[in-house]
C-alpha positions in Angstrom: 0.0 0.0 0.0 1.2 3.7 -1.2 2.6 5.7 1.8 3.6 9.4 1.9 6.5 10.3 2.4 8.3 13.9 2.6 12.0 14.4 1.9 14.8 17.5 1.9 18.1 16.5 0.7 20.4 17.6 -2.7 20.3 16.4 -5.9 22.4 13.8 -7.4 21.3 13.2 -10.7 18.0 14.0 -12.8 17.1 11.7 -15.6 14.4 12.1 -18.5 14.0 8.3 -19.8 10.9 6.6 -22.4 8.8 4.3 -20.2 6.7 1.4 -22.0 3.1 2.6 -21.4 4.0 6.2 -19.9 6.0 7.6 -22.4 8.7 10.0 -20.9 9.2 10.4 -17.4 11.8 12.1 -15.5 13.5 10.6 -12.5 14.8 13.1 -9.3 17.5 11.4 -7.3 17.7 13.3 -3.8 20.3 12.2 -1.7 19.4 12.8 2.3 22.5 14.0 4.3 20.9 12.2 7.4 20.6 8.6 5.8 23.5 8.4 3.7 22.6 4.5 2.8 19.4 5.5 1.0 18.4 7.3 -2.5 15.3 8.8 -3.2 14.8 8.1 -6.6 11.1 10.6 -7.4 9.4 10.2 -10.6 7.7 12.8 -12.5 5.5 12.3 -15.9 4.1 15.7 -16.2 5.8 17.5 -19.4 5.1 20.8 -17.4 7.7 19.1 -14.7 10.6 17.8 -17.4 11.0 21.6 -18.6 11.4 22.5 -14.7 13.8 19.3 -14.1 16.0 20.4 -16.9 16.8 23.4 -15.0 18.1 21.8 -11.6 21.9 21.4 -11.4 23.5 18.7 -8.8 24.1 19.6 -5.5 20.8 21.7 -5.3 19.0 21.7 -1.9 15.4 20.6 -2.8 11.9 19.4 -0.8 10.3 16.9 -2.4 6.7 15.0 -1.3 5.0 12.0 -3.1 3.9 7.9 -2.2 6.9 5.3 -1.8 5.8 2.9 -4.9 4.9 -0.5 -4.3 8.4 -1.2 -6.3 9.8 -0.5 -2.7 13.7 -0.9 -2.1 16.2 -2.0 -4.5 19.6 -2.5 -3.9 22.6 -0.6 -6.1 25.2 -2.2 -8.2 27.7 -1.1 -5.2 25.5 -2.3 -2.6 26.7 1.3 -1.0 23.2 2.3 -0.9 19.5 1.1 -1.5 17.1 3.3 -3.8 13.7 3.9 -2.6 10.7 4.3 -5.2 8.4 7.7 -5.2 6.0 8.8 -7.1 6.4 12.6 -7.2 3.5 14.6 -6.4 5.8 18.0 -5.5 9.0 19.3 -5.9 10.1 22.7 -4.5 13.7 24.1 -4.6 14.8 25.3 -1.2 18.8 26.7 -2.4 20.6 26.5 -5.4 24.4 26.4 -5.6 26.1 29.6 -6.3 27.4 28.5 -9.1 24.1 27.8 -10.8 22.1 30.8 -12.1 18.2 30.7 -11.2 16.1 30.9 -13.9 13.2 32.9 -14.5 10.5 29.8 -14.7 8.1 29.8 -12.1 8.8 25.9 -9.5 5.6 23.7 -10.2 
């Protein structure tokens, strides 16, 4: 059963892939400075969300709310960390790096 879940942490990696069925979809990792051993892996297939994905840069501090999947917890090639699941529902910037300019586009 879908539970919510709410996380802050930085980004690692964004990803806009094909899915059978869903067409493109983008994937948010967000790692959590507090739980080192787990990776939030959000997914996004809103269009409307890619164009704002596009615009985040690595190490960008974000907030992020959706339901853990019922794919649950998989573990990574380097067994370092696991990757939880989530269905994005919201994703909010909370601070960008200084190196990244902000753009003018308005955070869904």
């Amino acid at each position: 059963m879908p539970t919510q879940i709410f996380t802050i942490g930085k980004v690692v990696a964004v990803n806009c892939v094909h899915v059978p069925l869903q067409g493109k979809v983008t994937f948010v990792d967000i790692a959590d400075e507090e739980n080192i051993e787990l990776l939030y892996r959000f997914c996004y297939s809103s269009a409307k969300f890619r164009k704002f994905a596009e615009t985040l840069v690595v190490d960008t501090y974000v907030v992020a709310e959706g339901e853990i999947s019922l794919h649950g917890l998989q573990n990574g090639h380097n067994k370092q960390r696991s990757t939880l699941f989530v269905a994005g529902k919201v994703l909010r910037v909370l601070q960008r790096p200084a190196s990244s300019p902000s753009p003018d586009e308005p955070e869904p």
